[in-house]
C-alpha positions as CSV (number, residue, x, y, z in Angstrom):
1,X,1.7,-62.4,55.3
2,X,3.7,-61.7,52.1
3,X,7.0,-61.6,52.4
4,X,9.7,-60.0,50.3
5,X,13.6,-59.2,49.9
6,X,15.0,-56.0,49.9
7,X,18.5,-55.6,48.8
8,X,18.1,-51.9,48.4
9,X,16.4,-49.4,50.7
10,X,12.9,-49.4,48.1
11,X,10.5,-49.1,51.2
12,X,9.0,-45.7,51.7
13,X,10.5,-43.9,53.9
14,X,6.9,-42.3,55.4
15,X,6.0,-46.0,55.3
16,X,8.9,-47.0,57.4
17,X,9.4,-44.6,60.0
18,X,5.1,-44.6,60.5
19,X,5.6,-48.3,61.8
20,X,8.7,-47.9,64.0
21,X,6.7,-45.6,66.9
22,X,4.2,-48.9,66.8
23,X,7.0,-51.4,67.4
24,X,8.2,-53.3,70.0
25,X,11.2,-51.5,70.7
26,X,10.8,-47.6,69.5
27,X,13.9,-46.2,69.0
28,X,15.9,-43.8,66.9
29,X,18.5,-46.1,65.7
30,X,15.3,-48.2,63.9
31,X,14.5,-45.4,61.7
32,X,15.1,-45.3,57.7
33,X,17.2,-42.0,58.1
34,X,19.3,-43.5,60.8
35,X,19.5,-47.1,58.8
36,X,19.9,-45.8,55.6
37,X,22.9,-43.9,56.4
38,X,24.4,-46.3,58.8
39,X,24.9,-48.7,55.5
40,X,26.3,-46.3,53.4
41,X,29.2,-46.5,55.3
42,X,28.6,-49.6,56.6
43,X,28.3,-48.9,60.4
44,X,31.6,-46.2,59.7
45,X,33.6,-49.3,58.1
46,X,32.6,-51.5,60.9
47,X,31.6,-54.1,58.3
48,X,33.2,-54.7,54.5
49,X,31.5,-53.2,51.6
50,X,30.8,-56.8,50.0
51,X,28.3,-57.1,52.7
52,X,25.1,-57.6,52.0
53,X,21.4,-56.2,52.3
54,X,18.8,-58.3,53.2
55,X,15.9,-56.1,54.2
56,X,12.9,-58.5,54.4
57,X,9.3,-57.3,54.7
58,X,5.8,-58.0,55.3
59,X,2.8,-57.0,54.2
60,X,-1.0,-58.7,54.8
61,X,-3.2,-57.0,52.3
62,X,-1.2,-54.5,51.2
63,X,-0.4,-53.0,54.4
64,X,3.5,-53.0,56.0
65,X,2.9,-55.7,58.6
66,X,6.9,-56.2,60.0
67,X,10.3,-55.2,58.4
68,X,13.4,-57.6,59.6
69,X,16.1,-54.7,59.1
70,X,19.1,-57.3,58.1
71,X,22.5,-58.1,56.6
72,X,24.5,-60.9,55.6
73,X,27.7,-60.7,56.1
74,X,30.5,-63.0,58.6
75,X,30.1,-62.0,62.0
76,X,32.8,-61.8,64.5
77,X,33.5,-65.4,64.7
78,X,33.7,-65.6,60.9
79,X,30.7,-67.6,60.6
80,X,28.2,-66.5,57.9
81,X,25.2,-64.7,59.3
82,X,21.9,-62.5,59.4
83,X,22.5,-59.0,61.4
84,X,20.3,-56.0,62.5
85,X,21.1,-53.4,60.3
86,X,23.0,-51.3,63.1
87,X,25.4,-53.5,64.4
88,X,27.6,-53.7,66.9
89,X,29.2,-50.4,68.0
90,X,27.3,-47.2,67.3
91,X,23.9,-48.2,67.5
92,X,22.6,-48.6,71.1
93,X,19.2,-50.4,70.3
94,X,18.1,-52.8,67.7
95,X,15.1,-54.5,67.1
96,X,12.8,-55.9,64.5
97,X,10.5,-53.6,63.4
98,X,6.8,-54.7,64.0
99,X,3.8,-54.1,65.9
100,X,3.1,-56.4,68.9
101,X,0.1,-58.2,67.8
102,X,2.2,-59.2,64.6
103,X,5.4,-60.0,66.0
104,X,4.4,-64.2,66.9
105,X,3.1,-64.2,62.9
106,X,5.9,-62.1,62.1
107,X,8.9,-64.1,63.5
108,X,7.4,-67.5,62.9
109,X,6.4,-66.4,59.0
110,X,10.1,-64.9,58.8
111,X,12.1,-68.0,60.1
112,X,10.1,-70.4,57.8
113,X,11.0,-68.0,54.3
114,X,14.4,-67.5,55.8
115,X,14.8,-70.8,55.6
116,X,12.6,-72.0,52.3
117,X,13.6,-69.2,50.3
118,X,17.7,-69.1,51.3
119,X,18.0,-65.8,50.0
120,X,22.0,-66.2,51.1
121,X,23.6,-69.1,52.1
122,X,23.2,-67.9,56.3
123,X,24.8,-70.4,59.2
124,X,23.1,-68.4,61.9
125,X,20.9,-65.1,63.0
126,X,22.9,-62.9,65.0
127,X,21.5,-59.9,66.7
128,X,22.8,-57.7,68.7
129,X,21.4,-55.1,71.4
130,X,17.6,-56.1,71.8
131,X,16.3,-54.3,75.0
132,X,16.0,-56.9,77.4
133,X,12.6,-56.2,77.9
134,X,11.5,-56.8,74.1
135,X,9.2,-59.5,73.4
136,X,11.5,-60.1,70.4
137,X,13.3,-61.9,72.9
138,X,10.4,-64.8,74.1
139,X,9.0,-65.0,70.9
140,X,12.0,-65.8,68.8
141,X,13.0,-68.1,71.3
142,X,9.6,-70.3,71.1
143,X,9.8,-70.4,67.7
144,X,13.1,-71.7,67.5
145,X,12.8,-74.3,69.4
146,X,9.3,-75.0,67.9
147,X,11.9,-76.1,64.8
148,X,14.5,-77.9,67.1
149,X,16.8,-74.9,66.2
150,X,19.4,-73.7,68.9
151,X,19.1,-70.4,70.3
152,X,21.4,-68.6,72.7
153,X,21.0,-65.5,74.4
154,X,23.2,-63.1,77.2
155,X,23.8,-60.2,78.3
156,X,25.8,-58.0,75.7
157,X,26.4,-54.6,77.7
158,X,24.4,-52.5,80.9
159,X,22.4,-49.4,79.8
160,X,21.7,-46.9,82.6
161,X,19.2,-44.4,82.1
162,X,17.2,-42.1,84.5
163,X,13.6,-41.7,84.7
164,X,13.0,-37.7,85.2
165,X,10.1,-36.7,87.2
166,X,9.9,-33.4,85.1
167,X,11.2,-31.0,88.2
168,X,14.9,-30.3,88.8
169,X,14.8,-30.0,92.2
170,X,12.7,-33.2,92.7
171,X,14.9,-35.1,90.5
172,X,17.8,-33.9,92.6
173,X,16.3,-35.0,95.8
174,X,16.3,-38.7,94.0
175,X,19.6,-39.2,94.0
176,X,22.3,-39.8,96.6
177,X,22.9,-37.0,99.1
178,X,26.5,-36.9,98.4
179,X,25.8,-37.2,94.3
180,X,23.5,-34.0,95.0
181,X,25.7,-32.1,96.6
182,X,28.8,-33.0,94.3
183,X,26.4,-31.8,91.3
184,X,25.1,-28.4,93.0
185,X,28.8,-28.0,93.4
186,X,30.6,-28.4,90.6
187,X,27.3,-26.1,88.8
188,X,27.5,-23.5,91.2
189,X,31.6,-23.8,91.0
190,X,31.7,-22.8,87.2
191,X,28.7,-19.9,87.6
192,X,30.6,-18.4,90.1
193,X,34.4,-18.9,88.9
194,X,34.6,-15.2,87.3
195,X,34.9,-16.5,84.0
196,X,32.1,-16.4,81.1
197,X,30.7,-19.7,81.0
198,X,27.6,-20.6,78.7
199,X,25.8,-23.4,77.2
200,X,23.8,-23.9,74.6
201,X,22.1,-26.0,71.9
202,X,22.9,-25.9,68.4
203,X,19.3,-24.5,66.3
204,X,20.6,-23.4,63.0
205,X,21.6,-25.4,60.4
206,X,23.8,-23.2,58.7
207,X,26.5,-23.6,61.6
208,X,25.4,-27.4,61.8
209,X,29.1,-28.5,60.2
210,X,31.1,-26.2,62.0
211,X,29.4,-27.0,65.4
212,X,30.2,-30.7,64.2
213,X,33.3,-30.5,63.6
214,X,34.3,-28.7,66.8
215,X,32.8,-31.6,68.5
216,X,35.0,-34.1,66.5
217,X,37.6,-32.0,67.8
218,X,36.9,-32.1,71.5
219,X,36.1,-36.3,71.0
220,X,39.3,-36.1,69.5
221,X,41.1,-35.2,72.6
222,X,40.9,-38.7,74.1
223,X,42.8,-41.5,72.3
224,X,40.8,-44.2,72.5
225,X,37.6,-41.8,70.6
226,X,40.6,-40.1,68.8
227,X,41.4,-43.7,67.3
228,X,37.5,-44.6,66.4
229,X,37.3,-41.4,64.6
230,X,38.9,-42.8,61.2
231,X,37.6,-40.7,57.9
232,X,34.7,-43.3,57.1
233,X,33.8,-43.2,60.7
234,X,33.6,-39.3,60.9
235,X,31.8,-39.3,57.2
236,X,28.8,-41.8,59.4
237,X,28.9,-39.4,62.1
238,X,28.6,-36.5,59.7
239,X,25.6,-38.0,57.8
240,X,23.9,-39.3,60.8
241,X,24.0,-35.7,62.6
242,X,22.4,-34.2,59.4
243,X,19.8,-36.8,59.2
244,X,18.9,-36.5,62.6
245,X,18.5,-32.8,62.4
246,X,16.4,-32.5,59.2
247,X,14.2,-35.4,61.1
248,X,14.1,-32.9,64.2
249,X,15.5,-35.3,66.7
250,X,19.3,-33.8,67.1
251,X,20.4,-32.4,70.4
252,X,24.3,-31.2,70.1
253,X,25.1,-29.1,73.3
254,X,27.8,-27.7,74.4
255,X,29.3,-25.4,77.2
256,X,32.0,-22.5,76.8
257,X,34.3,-21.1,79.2
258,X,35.4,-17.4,78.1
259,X,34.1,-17.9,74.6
260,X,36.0,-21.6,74.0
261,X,34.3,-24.7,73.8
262,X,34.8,-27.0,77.2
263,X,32.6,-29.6,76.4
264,X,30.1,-30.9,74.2
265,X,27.3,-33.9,73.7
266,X,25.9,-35.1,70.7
267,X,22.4,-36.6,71.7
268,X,19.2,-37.6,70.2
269,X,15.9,-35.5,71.4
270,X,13.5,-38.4,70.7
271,X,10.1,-39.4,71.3
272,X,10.0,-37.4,74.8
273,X,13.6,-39.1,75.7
274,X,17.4,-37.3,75.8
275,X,19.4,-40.0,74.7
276,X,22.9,-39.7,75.2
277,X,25.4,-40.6,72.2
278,X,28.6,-39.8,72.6
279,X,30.5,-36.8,74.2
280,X,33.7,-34.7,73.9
281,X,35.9,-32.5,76.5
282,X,38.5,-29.8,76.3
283,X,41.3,-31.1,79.3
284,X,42.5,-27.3,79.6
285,X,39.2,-26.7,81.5
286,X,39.0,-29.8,83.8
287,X,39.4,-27.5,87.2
288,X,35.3,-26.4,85.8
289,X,34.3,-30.0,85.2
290,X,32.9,-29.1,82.6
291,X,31.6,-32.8,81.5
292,X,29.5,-33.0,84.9
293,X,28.7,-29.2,84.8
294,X,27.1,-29.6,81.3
295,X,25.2,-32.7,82.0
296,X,24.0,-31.0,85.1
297,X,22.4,-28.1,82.2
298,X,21.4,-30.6,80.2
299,X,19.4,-33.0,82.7
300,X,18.1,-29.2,84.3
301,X,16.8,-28.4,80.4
302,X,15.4,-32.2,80.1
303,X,12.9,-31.9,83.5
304,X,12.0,-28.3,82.6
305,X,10.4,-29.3,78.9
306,X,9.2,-32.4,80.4
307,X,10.9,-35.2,79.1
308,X,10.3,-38.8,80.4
309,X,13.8,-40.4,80.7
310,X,17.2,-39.3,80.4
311,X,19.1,-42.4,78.5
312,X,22.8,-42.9,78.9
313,X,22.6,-46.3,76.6
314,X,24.9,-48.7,76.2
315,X,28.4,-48.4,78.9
316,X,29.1,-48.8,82.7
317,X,30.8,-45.3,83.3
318,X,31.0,-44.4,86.2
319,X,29.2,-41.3,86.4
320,X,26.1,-42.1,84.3
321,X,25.7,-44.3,88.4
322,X,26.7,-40.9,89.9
323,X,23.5,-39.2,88.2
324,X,21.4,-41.8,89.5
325,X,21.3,-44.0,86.6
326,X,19.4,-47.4,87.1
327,X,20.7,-50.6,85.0
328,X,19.2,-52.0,82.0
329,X,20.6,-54.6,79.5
330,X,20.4,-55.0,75.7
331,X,21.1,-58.4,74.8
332,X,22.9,-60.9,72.5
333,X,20.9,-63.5,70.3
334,X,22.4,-65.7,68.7
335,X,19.9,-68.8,66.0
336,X,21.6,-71.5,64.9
337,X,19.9,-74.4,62.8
């Protein structure tokens, strides 16, 4: 394998995104649109702009082999290291980007010109929010201590998600009696209220801003997402929403009571999958429930065209349990020489 720095985003991006289906971990967060834009902004000013990128390919007779999607900058314990482009907060799963057969060659032909070649002067690797079940994992493991490296790994945060069996009422008889009646309620409870309630997906491009920044709105209703919505942040989310919608994988729903939006999620239709992003909610409607009510639509939608899984990612609310999520990790890694 050849390998090479990238301190800009040179790769094709036909190149890129043609590998990342064939990966270990297939996700959209691992695609050049999502990437690309994440720096930018560097993660919404989760990072300093002095950062910098360390994209790192391979190739094996011309063909793209691996890319190690990374940045130096300090991590959060001011130490100097290598991160997966997409870290920490708004990027559910990261991974290296390479087909299984390649990834021992990969990783073991990465560490060795990571550490010949010192392309910046790195203390550790630091990667957050590998699926538990990647063979990243293993693999990176052996290697390092093949080299008498240290190498720690834990769990970073849970991430629920729901198979669908592709029929509403059969995924309803999965869950929990009292979870299936509580859902069939609170649906039937907003259909019937005497009010004009809706939902819908947004399909045009031309109300794409507009939509968007209605849904900024409703995040904006709770402090805690009211504080994480600082201008740079809402300029990622902005740029990330268009990307994902000229890629075709954009799903922002929402639900309106008498003509005003309730509620709203901003997900990622994606390789058969819903996953869910982030959300926002109007409190004047809360006697509708308008948060469950929608997600009841949208998991309804989901079995009816067929999609495999219904993927809360990363957070232990509550609810996701309700709707008959089932736990999965993404994990912590953490090389140190």
């Amino acid at each position: 394998m050849e390998f090479q720095l990238h301190t800009t985003f040179n790769i094709s991006p036909d190149e890129w995104n043609a590998l990342v289906p064939q990966g270990v971990t297939h996700a959209p967060f691992l695609r050049y649109e999502y990437l690309q834009t994440w720096w930018q902004t560097r993660g919404g000013g989760e990072w300093p702009q002095d950062a910098q990128l360390c994209i790192v390919s391979a190739r094996q007779d011309g063909q793209l082999i691996g890319i190690a999607p990374l940045f130096f900058a300090q991590n959060r314990t001011s130490q100097p290291a290598l991160l997966l482009l997409g870290s920490i907060e708004i990027s559910d799963y990261l991974d290296l980007i390479v087909r299984p057969e390649h990834l021992q060659a990969f990783i073991s032909g990465l560490l060795d010109w990571l550490e010949q070649t010192r392309p910046v002067a790195w203390e550790a690797l630091d990667w957050y929010n590998l699926p538990e079940n990647s063979p990243t994992l293993k693999t990176l493991q052996a290697e390092t201590i093949k080299r008498g490296w240290g190498y720690a790994e834990s769990i970073y945060q849970p991430t629920p998600s729901i198979p669908l069996p592709g029929d509403w009422e059969t995924y309803l008889a999965s869950i929990d009696k009292k979870q299936r009646h509580e859902i069939r309620r609170k649906m039937r409870r907003a259909e019937e209220s005497g009010r004009q309630v809706r939902w819908y997906i947004v399909e045009a491009e031309s109300s794409l801003d507009s939509e968007l920044e209605a849904f900024l709105q409703l995040m904006a209703q709770d402090p805690e997402k009211a504080a994480f919505l600082t201008d740079v942040m809402r300029s990622q989310m902005r740029q990330s929403v268009h990307a994902a919608f000229q890629a075709g994988w954009l799903q922002l729903a929402f639900m309106e009571v008498d003509g005003e939006k309730a509620c709203g999620y901003l997900n990622f239709d994606y390789d058969g999958k819903i996953w869910i992003y982030n959300s926002g909610l109007d409190r004047r409607f809360m006697e509708l429930s308008p948060g469950w009510v929608l997600l009841g639509y949208l998991l309804k939608w989901a079995n009816e065209h067929k999609h495999t899984e219904f993927d809360f990612m990363r957070g232990d609310e509550d609810y996701k349990y309700k709707f008959g999520g089932l736990n999965r990790h993404v994990m912590r890694v953490t090389v140190t020489k």
